[in-house]
Residue frames relative to the residue before (quaternion, step in Angstrom):
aa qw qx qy qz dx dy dz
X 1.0000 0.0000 0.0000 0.0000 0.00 0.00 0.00
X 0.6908 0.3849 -0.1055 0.6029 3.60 0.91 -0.99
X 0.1150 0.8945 -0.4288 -0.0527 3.47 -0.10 1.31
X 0.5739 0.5833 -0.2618 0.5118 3.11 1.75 0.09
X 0.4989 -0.7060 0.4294 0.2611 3.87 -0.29 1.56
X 0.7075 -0.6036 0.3106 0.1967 2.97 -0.86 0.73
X 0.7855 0.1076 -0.2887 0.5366 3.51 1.18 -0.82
X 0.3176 0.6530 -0.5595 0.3997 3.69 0.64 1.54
X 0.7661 0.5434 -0.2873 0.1876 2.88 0.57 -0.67
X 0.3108 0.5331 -0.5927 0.5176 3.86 1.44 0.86
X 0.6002 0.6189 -0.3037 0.4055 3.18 0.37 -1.50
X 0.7291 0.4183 -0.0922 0.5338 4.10 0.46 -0.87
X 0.6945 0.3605 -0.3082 0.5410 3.37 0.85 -0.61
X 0.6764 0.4344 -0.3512 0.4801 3.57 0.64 -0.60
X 0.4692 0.6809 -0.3200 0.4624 3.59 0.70 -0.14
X 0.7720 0.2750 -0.1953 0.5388 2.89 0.45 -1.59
X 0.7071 0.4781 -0.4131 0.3174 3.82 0.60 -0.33
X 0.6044 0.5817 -0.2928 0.4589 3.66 1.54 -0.21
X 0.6424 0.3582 -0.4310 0.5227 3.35 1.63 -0.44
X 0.5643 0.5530 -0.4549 0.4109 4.06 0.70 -0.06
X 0.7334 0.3282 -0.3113 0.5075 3.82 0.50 -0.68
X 0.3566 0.5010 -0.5709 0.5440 3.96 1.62 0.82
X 0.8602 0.4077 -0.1761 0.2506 2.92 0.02 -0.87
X 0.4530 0.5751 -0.4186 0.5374 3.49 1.56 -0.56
X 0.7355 0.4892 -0.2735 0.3807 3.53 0.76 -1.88
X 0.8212 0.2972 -0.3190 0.3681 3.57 0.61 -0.50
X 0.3667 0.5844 -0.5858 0.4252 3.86 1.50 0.35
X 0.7795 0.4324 -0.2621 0.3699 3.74 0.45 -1.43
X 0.6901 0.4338 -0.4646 0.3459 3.96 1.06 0.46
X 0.0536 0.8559 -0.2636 0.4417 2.43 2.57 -0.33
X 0.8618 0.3663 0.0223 0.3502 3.44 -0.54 -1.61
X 0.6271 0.5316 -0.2487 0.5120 2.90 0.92 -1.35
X 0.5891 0.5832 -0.2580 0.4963 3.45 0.64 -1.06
X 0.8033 0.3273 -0.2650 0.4211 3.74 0.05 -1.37
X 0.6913 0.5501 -0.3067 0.3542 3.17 1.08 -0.70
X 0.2390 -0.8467 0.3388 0.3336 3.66 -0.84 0.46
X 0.4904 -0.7465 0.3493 0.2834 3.41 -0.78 1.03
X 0.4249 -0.7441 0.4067 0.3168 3.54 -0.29 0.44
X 0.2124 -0.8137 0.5400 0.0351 3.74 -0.66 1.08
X 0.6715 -0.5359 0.3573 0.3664 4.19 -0.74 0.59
X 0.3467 -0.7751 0.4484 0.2791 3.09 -0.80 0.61
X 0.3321 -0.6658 0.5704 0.3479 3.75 -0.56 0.41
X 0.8395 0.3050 -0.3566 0.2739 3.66 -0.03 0.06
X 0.5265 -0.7502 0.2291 0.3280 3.19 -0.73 1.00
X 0.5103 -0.6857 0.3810 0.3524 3.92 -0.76 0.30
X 0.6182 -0.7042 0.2084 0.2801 3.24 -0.89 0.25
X 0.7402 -0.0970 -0.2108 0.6310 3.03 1.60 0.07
X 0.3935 -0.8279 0.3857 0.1052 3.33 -0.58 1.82
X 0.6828 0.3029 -0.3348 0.5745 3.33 1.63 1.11
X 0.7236 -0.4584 0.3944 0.3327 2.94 -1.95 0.92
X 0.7174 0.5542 -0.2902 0.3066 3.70 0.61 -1.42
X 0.4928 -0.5135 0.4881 0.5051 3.40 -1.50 -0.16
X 0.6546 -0.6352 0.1880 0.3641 2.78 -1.50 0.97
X 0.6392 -0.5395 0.4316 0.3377 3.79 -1.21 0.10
X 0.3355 0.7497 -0.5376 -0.1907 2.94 -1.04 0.03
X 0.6748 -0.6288 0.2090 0.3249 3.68 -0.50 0.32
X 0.2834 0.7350 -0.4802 0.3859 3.27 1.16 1.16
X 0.5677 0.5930 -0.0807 0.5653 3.06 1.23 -0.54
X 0.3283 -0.5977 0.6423 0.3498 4.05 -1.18 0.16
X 0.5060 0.6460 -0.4098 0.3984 3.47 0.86 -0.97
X 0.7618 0.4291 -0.2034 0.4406 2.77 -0.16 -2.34
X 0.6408 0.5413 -0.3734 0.3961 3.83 0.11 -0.98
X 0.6261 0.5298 -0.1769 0.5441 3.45 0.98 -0.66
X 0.8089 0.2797 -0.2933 0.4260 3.56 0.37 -0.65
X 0.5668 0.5337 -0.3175 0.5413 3.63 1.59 -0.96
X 0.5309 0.3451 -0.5150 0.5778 4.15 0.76 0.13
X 0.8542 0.2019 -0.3237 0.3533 3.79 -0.29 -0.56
X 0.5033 0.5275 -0.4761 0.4918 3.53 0.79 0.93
X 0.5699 0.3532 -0.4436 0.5947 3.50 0.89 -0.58
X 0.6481 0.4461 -0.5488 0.2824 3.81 0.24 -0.83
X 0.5497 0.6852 -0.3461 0.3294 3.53 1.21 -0.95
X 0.6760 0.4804 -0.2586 0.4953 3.64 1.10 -1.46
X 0.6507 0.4429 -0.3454 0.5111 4.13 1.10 -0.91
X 0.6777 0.5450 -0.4284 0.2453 3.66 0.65 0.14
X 0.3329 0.6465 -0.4538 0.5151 3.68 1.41 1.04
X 0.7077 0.4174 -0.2066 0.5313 3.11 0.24 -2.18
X 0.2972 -0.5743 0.6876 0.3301 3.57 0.15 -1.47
X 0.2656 0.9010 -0.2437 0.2412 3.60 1.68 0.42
X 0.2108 0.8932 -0.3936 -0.0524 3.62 1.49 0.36
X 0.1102 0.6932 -0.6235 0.3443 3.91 1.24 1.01
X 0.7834 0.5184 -0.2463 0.2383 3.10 0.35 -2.08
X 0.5385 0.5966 -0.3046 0.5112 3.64 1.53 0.01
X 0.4551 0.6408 -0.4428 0.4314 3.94 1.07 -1.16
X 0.5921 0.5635 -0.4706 0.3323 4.17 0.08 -0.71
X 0.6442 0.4635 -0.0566 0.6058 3.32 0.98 -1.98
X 0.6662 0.5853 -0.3840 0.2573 3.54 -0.30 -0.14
X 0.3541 -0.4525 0.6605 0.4833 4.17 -0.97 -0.45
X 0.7595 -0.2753 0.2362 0.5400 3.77 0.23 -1.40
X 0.7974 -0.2573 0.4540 0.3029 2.80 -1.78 -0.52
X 0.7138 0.3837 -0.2252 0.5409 3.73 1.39 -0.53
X 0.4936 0.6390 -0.3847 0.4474 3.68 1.72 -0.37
X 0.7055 -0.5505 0.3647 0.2572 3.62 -1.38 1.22
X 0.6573 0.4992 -0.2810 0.4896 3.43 1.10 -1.44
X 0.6551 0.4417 -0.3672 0.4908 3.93 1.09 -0.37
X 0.6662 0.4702 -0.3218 0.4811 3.77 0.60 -0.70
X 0.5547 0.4723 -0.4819 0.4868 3.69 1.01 -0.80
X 0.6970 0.3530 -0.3416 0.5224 4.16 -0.06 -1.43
X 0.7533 0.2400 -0.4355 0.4303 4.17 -0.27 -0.46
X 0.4486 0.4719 -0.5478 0.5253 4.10 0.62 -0.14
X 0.6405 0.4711 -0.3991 0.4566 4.23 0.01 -0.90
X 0.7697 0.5180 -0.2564 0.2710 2.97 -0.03 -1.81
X 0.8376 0.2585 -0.1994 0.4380 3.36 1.06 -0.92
X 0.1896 0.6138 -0.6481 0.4089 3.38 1.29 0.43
X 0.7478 0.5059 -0.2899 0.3176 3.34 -0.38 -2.32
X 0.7510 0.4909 -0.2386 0.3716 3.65 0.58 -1.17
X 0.5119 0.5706 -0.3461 0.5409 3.50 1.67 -0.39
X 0.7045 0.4881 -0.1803 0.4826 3.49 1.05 -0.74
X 0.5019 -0.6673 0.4140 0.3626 3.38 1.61 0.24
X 0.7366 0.4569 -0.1656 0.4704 3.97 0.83 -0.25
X 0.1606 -0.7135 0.6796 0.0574 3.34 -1.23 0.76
X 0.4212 -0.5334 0.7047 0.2037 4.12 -1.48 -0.49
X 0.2743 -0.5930 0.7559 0.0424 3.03 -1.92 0.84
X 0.0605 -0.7766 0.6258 0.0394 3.68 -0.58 0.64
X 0.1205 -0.8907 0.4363 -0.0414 2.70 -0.13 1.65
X 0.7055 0.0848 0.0614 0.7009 3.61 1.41 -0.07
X 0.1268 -0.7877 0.5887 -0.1300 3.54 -0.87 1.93
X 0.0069 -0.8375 0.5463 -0.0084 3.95 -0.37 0.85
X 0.1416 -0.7359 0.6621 -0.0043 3.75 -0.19 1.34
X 0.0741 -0.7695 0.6260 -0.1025 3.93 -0.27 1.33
X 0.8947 0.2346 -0.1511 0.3488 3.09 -1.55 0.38
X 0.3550 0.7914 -0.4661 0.1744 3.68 1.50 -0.60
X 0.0411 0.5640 -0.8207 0.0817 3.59 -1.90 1.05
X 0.4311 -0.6355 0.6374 0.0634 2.94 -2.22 0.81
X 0.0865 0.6838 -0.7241 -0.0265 3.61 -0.47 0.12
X 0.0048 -0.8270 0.5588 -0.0619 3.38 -0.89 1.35
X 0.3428 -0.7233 0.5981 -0.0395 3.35 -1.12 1.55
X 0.6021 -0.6917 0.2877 0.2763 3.47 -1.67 -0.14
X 0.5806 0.1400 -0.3120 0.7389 3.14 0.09 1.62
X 0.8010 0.3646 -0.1654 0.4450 4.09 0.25 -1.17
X 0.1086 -0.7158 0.6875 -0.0568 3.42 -0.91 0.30
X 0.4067 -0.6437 0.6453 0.0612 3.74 -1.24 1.23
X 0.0926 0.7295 -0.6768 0.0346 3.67 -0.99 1.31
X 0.1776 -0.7740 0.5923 -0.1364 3.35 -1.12 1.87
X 0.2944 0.8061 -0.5125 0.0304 3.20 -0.43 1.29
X 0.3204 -0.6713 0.4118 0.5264 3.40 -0.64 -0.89
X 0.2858 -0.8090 0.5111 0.0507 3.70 -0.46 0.79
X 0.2299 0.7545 -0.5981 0.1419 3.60 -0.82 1.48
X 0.1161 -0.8754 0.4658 -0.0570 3.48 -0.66 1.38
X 0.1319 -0.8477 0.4948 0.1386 3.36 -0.73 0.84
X 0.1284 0.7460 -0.6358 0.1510 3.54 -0.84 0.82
X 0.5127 -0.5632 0.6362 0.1231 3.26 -1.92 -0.34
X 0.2287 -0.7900 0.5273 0.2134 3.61 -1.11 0.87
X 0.0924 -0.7967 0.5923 0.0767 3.77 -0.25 1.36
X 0.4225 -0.5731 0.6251 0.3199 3.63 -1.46 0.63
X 0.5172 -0.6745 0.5258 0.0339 2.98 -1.47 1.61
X 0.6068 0.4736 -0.3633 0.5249 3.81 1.21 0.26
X 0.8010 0.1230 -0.1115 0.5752 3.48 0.94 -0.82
X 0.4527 -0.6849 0.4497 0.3517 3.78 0.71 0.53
X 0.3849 0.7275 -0.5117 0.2464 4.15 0.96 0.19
X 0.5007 -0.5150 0.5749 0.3919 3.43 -1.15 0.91
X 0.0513 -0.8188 0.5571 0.1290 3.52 -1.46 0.40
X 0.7227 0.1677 -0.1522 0.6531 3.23 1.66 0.72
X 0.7589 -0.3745 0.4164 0.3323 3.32 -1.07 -0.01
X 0.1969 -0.6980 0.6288 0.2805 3.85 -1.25 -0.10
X 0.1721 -0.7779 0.5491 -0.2526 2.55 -0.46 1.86
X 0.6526 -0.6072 0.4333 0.1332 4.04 -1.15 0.63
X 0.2164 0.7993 -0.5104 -0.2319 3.81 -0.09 -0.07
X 0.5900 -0.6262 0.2391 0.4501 3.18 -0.89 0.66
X 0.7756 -0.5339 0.1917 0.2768 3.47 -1.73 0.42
X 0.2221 -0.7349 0.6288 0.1235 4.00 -0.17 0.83
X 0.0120 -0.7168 0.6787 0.1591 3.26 -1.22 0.90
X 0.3013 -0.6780 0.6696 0.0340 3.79 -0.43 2.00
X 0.2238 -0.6082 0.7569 -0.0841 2.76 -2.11 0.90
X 0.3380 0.8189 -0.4637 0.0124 3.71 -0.27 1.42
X 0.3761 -0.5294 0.6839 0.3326 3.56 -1.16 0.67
X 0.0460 -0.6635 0.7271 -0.1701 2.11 -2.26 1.36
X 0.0533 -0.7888 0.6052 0.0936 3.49 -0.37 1.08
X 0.3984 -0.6080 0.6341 0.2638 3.70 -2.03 0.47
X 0.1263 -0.7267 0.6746 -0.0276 3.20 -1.03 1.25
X 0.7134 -0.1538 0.0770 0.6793 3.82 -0.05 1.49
X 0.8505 -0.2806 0.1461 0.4203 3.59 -1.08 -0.50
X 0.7422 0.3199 -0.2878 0.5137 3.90 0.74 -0.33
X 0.4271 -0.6211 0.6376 0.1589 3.04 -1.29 1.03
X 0.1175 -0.6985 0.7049 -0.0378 3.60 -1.65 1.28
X 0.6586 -0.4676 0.5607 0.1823 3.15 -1.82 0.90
X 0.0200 -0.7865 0.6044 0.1253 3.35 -0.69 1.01
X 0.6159 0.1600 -0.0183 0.7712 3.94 1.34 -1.32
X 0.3468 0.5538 -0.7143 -0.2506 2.56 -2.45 -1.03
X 0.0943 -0.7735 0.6264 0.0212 3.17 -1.25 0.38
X 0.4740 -0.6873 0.4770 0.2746 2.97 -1.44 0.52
X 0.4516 -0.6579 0.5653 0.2091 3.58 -1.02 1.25
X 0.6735 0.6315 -0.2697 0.2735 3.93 0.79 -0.95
């Protein structure tokens, strides 16, 4: 009944446990392999925040609907898509997103923002102008603007606590600055 000698049998048992954890180890790369792995998406979602949507009736909203559009111009490298949310074209909060935008685009590369978190936010509100404080922390990817290819992971950046003036022009509040206190 017992065909293995008695002082073999460590010798047999350990074997047999080095071929099983071969085999566990190579079913599960196995898998890994058959399975597909999910890869970033190159296109950009439709709304690159949790909240309801913004809109610029609001300091807030004014605030969040400028750094969503910055979010949507950060493929193209497109800083138009900011000109809604803005005073102008000569206002800081525009030169800050087209000064980015075309760095990145010098570099051949744009970002997907895939997921925008406005924390901690307060208003302090003046006449006509109003103070937005928040912390700001965005996740995205850096894709190459010639071939639309993810070129990294989605990845987190760390948290920015921005400071932005905002002035009311008739009913909608516009981005005049912000900057980053951090």
């Amino acid at each position: 009944m017992n065909r293995v000698p008695e002082r073999s049998r460590p010798l047999v048992i350990a074997a047999t446990g080095v071929v099983v954890v071969l085999l566990v180890a190579g079913a599960v790369l196995l898998l890994g392999q058959l399975g597909s792995s999910p890869t970033p998406s190159t296109s950009v979602p439709p709304s690159a925040t949790a909240s309801a949507s913004p809109n610029s009736s609001t300091p807030e909203g004014a605030v969040r609907a400028m750094f969503e559009a910055f979010a949507r111009a950060r493929p193209t490298n497109d800083a138009s898509l900011v000109l809604p949310f803005v005073t102008s074209e000569d206002s800081s909060a525009y030169l800050s997103v087209k000064g980015f935008l075309d760095g990145q685009a010098g570099l051949k590369q744009g970002a997907v923002i895939t997921d925008q978190r406005f924390d901690d936010l307060s208003v302090e509100m003046g006449d006509g102008t109003a103070t937005v404080t928040f912390t700001y922390i965005e996740t995205g990817y850096l894709i190459s603007t010639e071939s639309g290819e993810p070129l990294g992971s989605p990845a987190a950046t760390e948290p920015a606590r921005i400071v932005a003036q905002v002035v009311r022009q008739g009913s909608t509040w516009l981005v005049d600055e912000y900057e980053s206190t951090s």
